[in-house]
C-alpha positions in Angstrom: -3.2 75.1 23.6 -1.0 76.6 26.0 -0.7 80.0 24.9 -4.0 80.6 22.7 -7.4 80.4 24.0 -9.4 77.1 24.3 -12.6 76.9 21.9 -15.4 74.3 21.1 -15.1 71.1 23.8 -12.6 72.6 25.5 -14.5 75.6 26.0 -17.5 73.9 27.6 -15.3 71.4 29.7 -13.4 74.3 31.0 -17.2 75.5 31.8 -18.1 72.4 33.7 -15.0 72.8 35.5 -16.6 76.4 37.0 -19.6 75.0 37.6 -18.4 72.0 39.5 -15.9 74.2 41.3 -19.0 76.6 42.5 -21.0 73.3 43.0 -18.1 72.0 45.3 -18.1 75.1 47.3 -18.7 75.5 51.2 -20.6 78.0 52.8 -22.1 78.2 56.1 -25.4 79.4 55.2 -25.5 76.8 51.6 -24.8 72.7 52.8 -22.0 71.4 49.5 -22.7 68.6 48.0 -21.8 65.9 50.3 -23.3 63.1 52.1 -25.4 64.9 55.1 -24.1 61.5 57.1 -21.7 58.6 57.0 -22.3 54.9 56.6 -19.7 53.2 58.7 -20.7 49.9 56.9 -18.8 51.2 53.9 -15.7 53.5 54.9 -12.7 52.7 52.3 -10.1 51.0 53.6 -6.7 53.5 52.8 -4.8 50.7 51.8 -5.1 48.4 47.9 -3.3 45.8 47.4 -2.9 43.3 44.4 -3.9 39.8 45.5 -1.5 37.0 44.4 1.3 39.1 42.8 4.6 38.4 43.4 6.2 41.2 46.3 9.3 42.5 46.3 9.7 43.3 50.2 11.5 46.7 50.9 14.4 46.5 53.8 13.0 48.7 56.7 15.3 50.8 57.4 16.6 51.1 61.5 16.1 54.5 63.4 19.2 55.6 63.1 19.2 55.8 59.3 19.9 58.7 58.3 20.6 61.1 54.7 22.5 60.2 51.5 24.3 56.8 52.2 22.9 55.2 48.9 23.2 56.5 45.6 21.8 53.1 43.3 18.2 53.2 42.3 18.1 49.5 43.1 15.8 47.4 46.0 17.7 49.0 48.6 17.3 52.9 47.4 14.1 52.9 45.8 13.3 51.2 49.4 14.6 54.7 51.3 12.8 56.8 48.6 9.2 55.2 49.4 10.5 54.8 53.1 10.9 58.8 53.5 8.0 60.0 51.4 5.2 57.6 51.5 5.6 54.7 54.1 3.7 54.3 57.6 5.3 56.1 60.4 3.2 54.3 63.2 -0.2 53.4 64.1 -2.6 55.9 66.4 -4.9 54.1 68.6 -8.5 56.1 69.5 -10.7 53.9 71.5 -10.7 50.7 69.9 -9.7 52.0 66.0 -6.0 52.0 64.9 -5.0 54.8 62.0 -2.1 54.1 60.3 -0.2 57.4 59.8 1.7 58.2 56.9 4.7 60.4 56.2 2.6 62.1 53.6 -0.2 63.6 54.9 -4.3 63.4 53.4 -7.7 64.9 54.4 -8.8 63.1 56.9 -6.3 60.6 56.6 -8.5 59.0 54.0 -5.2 58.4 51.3 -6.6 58.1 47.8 -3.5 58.6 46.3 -2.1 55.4 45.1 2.1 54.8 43.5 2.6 52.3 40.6 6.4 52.0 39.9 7.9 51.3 36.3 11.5 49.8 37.1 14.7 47.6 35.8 16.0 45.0 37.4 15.3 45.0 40.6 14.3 41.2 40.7 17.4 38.3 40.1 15.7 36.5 37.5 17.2 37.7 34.6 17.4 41.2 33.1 14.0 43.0 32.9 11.5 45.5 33.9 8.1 45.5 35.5 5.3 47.4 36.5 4.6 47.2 40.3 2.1 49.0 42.3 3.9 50.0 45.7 2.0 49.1 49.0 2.8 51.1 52.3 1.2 48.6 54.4 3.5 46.4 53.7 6.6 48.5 52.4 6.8 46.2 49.1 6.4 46.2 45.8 3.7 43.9 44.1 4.7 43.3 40.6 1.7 43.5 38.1 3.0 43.3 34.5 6.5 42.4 33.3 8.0 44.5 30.4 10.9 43.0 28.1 14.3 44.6 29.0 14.5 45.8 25.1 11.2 47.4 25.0 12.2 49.1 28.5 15.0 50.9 26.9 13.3 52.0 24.2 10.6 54.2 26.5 13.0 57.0 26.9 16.3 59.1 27.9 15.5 58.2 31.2 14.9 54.6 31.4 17.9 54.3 29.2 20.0 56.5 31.8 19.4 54.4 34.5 16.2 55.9 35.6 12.6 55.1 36.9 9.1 56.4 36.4 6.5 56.8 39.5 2.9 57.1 38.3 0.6 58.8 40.6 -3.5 57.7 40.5 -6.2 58.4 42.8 -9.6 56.6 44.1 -11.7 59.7 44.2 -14.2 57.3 45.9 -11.8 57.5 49.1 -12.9 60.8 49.9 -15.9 61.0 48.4 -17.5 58.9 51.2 -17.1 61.8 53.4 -16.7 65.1 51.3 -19.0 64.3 48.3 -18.3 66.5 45.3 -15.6 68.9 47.2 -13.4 65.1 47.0 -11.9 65.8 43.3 -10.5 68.8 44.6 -8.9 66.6 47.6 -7.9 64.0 45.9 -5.7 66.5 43.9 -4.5 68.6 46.6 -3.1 64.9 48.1 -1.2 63.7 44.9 0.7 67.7 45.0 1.6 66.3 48.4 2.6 63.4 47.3 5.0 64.0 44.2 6.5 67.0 46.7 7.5 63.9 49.7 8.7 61.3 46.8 11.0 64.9 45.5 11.8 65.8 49.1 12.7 62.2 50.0 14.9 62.0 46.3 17.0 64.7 47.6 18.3 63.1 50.5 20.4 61.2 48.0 21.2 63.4 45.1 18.3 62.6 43.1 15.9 64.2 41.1 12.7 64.4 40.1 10.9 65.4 37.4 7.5 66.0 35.7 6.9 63.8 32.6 4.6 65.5 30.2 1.9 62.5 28.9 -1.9 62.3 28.1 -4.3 60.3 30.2 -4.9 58.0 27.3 -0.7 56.7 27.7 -0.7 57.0 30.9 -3.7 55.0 31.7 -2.0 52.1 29.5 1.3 52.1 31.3 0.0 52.0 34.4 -2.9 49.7 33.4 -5.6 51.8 35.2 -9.0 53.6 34.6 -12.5 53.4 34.3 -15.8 55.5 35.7 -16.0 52.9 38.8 -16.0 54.3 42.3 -12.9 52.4 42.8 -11.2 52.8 39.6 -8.0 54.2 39.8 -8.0 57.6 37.6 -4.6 58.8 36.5 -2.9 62.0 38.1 0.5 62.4 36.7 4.2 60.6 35.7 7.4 61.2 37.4 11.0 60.6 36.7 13.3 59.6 39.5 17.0 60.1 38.1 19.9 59.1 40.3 22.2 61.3 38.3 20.4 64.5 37.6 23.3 65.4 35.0 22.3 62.8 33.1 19.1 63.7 31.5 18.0 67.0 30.3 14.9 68.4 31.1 14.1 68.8 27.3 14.7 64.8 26.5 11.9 63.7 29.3 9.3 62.7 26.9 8.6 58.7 26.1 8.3 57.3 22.7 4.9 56.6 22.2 4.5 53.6 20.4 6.6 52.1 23.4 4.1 53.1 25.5 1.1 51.9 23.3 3.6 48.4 23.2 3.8 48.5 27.1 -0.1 49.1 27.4 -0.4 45.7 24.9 1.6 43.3 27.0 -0.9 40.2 29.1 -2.4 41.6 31.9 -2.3 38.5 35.0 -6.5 38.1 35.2 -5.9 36.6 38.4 -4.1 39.5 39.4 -7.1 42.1 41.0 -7.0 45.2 43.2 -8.5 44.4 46.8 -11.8 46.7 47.4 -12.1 49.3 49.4 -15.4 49.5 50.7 -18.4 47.0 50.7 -20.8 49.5 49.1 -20.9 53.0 47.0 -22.7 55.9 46.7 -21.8 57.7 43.2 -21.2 60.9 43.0 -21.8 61.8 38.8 -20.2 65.2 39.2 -17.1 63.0 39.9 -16.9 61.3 36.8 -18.2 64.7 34.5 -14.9 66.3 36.2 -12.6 63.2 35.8 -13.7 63.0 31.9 -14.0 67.3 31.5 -9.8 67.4 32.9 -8.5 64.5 31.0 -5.8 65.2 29.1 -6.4 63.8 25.4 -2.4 64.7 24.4 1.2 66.3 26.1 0.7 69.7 25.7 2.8 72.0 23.7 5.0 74.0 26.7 8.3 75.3 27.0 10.7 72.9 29.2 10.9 74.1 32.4 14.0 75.1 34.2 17.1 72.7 35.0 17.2 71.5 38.2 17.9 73.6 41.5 20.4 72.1 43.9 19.3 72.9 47.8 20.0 71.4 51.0 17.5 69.4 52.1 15.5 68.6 54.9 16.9 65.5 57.4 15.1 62.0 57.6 14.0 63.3 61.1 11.9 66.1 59.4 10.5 64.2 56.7 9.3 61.4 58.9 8.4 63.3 62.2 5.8 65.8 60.0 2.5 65.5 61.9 -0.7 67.6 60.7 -1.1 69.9 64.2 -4.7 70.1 65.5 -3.9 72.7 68.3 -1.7 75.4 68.4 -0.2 77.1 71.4 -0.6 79.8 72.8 2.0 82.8 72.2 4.0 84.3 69.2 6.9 83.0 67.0 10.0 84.9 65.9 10.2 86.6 62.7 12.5 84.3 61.4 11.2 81.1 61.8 8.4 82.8 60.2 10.7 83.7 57.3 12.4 80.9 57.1 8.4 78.8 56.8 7.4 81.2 53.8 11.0 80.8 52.2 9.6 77.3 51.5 7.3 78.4 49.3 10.1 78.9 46.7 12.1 76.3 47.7 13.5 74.0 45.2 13.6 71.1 47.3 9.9 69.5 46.4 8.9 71.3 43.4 8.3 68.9 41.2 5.7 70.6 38.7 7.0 73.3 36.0 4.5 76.0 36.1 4.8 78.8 37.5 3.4 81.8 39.0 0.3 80.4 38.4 -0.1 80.2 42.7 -0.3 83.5 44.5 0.5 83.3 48.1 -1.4 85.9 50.8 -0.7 85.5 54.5 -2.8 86.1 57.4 0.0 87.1 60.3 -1.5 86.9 63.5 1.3 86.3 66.0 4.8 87.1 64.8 7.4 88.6 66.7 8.3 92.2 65.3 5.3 91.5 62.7 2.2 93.7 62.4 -0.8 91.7 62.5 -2.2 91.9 59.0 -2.9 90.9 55.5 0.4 90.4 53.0 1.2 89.4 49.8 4.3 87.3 49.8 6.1 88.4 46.4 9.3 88.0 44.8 11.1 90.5 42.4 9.8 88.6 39.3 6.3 89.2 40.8 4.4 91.6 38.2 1.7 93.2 41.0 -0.4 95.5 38.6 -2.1 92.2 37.3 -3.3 91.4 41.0 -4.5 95.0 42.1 -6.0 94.5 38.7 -8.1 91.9 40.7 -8.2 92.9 44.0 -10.3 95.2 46.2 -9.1 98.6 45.3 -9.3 100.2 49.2 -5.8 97.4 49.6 -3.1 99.2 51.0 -0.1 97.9 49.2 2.7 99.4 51.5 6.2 97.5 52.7 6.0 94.9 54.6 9.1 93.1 56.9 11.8 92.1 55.0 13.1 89.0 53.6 15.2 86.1 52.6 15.8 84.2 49.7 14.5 87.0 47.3 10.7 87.1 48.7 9.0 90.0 49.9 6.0 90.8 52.2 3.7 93.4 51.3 0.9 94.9 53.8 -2.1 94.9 52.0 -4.2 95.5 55.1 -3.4 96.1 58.7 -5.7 94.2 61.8 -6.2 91.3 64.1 -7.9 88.7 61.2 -7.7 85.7 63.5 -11.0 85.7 64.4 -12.1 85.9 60.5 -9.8 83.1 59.9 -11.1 80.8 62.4 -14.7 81.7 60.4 -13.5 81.4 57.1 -11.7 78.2 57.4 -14.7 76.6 58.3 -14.6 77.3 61.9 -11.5 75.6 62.4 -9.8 77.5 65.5 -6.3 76.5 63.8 -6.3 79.4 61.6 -7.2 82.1 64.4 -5.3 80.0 67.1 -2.0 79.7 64.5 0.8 81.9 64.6 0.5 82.6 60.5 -1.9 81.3 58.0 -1.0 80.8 54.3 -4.1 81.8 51.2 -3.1 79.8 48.1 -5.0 81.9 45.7 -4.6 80.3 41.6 -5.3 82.4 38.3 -7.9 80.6 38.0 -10.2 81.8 34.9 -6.9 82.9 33.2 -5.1 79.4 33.5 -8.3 77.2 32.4 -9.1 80.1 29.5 -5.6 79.3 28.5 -4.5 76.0 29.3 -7.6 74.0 29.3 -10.0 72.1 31.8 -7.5 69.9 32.5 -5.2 72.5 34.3 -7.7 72.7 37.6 -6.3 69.6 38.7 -3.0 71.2 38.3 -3.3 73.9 39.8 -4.6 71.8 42.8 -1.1 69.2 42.6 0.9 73.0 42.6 -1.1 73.9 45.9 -0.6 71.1 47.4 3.0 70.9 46.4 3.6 74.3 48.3 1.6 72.7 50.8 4.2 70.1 51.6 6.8 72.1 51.7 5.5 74.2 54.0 4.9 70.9 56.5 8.6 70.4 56.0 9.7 73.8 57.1 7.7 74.2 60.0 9.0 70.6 61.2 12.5 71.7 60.2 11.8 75.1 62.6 10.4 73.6 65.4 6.7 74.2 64.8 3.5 72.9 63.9 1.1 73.4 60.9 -1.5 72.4 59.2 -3.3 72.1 55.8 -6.8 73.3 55.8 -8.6 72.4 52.5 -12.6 72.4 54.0 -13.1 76.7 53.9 -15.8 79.1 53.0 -14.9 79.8 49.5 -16.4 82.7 49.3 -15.3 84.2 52.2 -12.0 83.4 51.8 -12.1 85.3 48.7 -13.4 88.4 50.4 -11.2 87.8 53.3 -8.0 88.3 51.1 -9.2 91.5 49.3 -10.4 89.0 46.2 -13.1 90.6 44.1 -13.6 88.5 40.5 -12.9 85.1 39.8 -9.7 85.8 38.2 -8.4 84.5 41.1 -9.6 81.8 43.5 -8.5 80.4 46.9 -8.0 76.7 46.9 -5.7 75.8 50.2 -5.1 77.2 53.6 -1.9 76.5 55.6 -1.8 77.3 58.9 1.7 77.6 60.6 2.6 78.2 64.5 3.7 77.0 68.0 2.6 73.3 68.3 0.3 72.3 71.4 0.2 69.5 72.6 -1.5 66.8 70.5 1.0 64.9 69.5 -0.6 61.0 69.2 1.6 58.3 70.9 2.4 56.1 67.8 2.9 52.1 67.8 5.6 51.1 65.1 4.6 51.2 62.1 6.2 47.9 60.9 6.9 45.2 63.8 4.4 43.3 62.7 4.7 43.2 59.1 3.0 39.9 57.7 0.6 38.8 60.8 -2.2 41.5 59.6 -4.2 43.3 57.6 -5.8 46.5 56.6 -9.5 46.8 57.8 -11.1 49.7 58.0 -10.6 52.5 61.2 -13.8 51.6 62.2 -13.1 47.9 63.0 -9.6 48.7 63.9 -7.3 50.0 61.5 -6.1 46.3 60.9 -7.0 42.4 61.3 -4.5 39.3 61.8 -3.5 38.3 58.1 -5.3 35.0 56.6 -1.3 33.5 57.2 -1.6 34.5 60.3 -5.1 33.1 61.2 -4.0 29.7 59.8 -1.3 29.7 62.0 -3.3 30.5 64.7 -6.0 27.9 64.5 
């Protein structure tokens, strides 16, 4: 599958996936299918929770906590891991609505991406696993099915090596109330983001992380998820977490499956239910034709990627203080803060997913010390570039561009201010004409799903919004502000970056530059864990708890 072309079912899925990506598309002249208004009445709460299962509280850690200081995969470490790459950071108060703000960012801070946890030991009543779904309103584990210690080991090199697996899911629903069919893209783009913070946060402390090839069909039964629901949970993706990276090759990552069909057997607590997250639905049927078109009926036949790539990572202080930037400043950046942003797109430190050079990065400089204003492919030596001119406008200039670091180059495909054009293609967002830079991630796109199958769209949307991430990190880590902007003209943002066939398709935009000031004043995230609730932004961001009400009366 991954190296011939797909035929029969996966032919025509990989043809819905084309049409719904078409379907999905904005243009300012064309409304996208999405709901022309929204009903406050049912606006998803961002927070589930599992009602009566036992929690495993996580410590909260003080401020001055800083990198590396546990190495042990227990309550305490898997604790910082969550803390640093998925956890609340603070509350922002608008009016009379409080939005809890996560380290990990999301469109419109709508969060469909939801962590389940498969873990040994981390509870003293004997030896044994479980499965626990991990809630950031709370910073605690619920546990949801217990899992025999023997059958534990059994699963694999890694749970036998002291290791743990995060699954990833989404509610597609959660951003479907306000984007309509352009939400499976989203909810994609959000779980890249995610599985880069949970691999930015791991190495802090030595750790890594690592893709686990597995269908939909295992996955959904470790995990105990799925369904064509508006709130059902669909599955994204598995990740190891290894505390020592030496321990594990990459090549021994894949789980015995008739431990996972034995997992996906064991009692289910009935009592045991995911809280709603909205009072009413509208369905979207183009959602579930994509969810079923990019499932994944089996592991697919690829070469192992590369061992793991030891970097410095970024501080506590940078993975906690990233902020999505609404306004930019005013004024230019130096050339090598700049250099040191795009270096990220490289970097080792979040990359989590093995493909690669399946993303092509183009970058709109607007204001960059020493920079001409322009159009540029970023490019490394390993870049073959008569494939793209292949597929781009043939009038591109293709000269030298600044130099530098970490073996990237710039190349000037077209000289000119573009801000304007940005702020216009990106849905008339002034962030991309008012940034400093602005990132195109443009995927192979009809030469990936001819390939590799339907189901590599929503992959090529987790590798976007991996890049994504790290791209948040090293603006924090510089000093500046960015932004991800996944609501553009398609189409435009094709022409804007010379495109001109579908080979190739631009599915994020990153803005990067100085940051204005709209930095929200931020109520702790966690001194008042137990006395409330989530509820949704319209009524507040959050309610006293039901403990707390009885308490009160």
């Amino acid at each position: 599958m991954s190296r011939a072309a797909v035929t029969g079912p996966s032919c025509r899925a990989a043809a819905l996936v084309r049409e719904h990506h078409e379907k999905s598309s904005l243009d300012p002249a064309q409304p996208a299918s999405a709901p022309q208004r929204f009903h406050r009445g049912s606006e998803p709460i961002p927070f589930r929770r599992y009602e009566g299962a036992p929690t495993v509280p996580f410590p909260i850690p003080s401020d001055s906590a800083e990198d590396g200081s546990t190495a042990a995969l227990d309550v305490s470490g898997l604790g910082r891991l969550f803390w640093n790459a998925l956890a609340l950071v603070g509350w922002k108060r608008v009016a009379n609505a409080a939005f809890g703000m996560r380290v990990v960012p999301s469109a419109g801070n709508l969060h469909p991406t939801e962590c389940h946890l498969l873990a040994a030991d981390l509870e003293t009543d004997g030896p044994s696993a479980a499965l626990y779904h991990y809630s950031p309103f709370d910073h605690a584990l619920e546990r949801r099915r217990v899992i025999p210690i023997t059958l534990w080991r059994q699963l694999g090199a890694v749970t036998r090596a002291g290791g743990v697996l995060v699954g990833l899911t989404t509610i597609p629903w959660r951003c479907a109330w306000k984007y309509g069919e352009r939400a499976f893209r989203l909810c994609h783009l959000d779980a890249g983001h995610a599985a880069a913070a949970l691999r930015a946060s791991a190495a802090l402390f030595g750790w890594r992380v690592d893709y686990i090839e597995v269908s939909d069909l295992a996955l959904e039964g470790l995990l105990g998820v799925g369904g064509d629901e508006p709130e059902d949970e669909q599955v994204v993706c598995l990740l190891a977490v290894m505390p020592k990276p030496d321990r594990v090759a990459i090549s021994d990552l894949r789980l015995d499956d008739s431990s996972i069909r034995a997992i996906a057997d064991l009692p289910v607590d009935e009592h045991l239910r995911p809280t709603a997250v909205s009072q009413r639905h509208r369905r979207w049927p183009g959602l579930v034709e994509m969810a079923r078109a990019t499932r994944r009926d089996a592991a697919a036949d690829m070469e192992p990627p590369a061992e793991h790539e030891a970097a410095e990572p970024w501080p506590v202080s940078v993975l906690r203080r990233r902020r999505s930037c609404n306004v930019f400043a005013d004024g230019e950046i130096d050339a090598e803060s700049a250099g040191s942003v795009l270096a990220a797109v490289r970097s080792p430190i979040g990359r989590v997913f093995p493909w690669r050079g399946e993303i092509v990065s183009l970058v709109l400089v607007h204001r960059v010390e020493g920079w001409a204003p322009g159009l540029y492919l970023l490019t490394t030596d390993e870049t073959p570039l008569e494939p793209l001119r292949a597929t781009m406008r043939q009038e591109l200039a293709w000269s030298a561009g600044p130099e530098l670091d970490a073996g990237q180059h710039l190349v000037l495909l077209a000289p000119g201010d573009a801000r304007r054009a940005a702020t216009f293609v990106a849905g008339e967002q002034d962030a991309a004409g008012s940034s400093a830079l602005t990132v195109v991630m443009v995927a192979r796109f009809s030469s990936v799903l001819t390939t590799a199958g339907a189901w590599a769209y929503r992959r090529l949307h987790w590798q976007a919004g991996e890049i994504g991430h790290r791209l948040y990190l090293a603006a924090e880590a510089a000093g500046l502000g960015a932004t991800g902007l996944s609501g553009f003209y398609d189409r435009h943002a094709s022409t804007l970056v010379g495109l001109r066939d579908d080979d190739l398709q631009a599915l994020y935009l990153f803005a990067v530059g100085l940051r204005g000031d709209d930095d929200p004043v931020l109520e702790a995230a966690y001194s008042r864990r137990g006395e409330v609730e989530p509820s949704p932004p319209s009524r507040g961001g959050w309610v006293p708890s039901k403990s707390a009400r009885k308490v009160s009366r």
